[in-house]
Every structure is written in C-alpha cells, then in structure tokens.
N, C-alpha and C positions, 0 to 999 in steps of 0.2 A: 338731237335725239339719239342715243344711242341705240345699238342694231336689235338688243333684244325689246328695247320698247317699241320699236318700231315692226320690227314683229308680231308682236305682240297687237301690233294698231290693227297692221293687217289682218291679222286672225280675225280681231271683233268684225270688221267689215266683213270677210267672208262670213261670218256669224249670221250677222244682219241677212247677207243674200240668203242661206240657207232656212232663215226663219222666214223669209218671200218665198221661198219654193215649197216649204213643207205646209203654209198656207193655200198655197196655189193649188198644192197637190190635193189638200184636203177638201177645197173646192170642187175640183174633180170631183171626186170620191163620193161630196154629199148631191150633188147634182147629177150623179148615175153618168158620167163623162167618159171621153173615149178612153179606153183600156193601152191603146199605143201612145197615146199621151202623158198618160200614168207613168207608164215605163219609162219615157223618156224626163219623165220630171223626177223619177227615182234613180235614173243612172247621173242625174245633172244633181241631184244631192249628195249622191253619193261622192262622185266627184272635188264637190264642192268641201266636204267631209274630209277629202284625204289634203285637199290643199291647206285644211285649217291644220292637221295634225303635223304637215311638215313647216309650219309656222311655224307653232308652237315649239317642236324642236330645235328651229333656228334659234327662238329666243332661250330654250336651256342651253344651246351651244353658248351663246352670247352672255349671256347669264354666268356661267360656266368660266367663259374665258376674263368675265372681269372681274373674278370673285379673287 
C-alpha cells in the first residue's frame, strides 16, 4: 500500500471515531447531560479533527512525491 493510501486509510478511521463522538456528543446534548462532559467530548473531536487534517496532508505529500 503506498504512503498516501494508507494515509488516506487512516484519516477514514479517524473519520469513523469522530462520527462516534459527535454522536455521543449529541447524546449528551438531547439528554440535558453534564456540561464538563460536553467539553471534553468537544476538545476530543476537536483533537480528533486536527489528526485527520494532518493525514490528509501526508497523503498530498505522498501523492505529491509520486506524481
């Protein structure tokens, strides 16, 4: 597998985790849930968020250098 598909792999997976938390979060939200939970399930997407965009970079790197 080359580096940018495989970048690429990984981004979907963190994808996936982030559409589990932005559910979870939502959960919260319609079940009036704790507010420090919230938080922490917004700094943990957010997070999650920045790991997908530096994938995705990898794979234009990688993209990039096989072109």
């Amino acid at each position: 597998m080359s580096g940018s598909n495989e970048a690429l792999q990984r981004a979907e997976e963190l994808l996936e985790r982030l559409r589990t938390r932005v559910d979870a979060l939502e959960a919260i939200a319609d079940g009036g849930g704790d507010v420090d939970v919230a938080v922490d399930g917004l700094a943990e997407i957010a997070e999650i968020a920045k790991e997908i965009e530096a994938e995705v970079q990898r794979a234009r790197v990688a993209a990039d250098a096989g072109a």
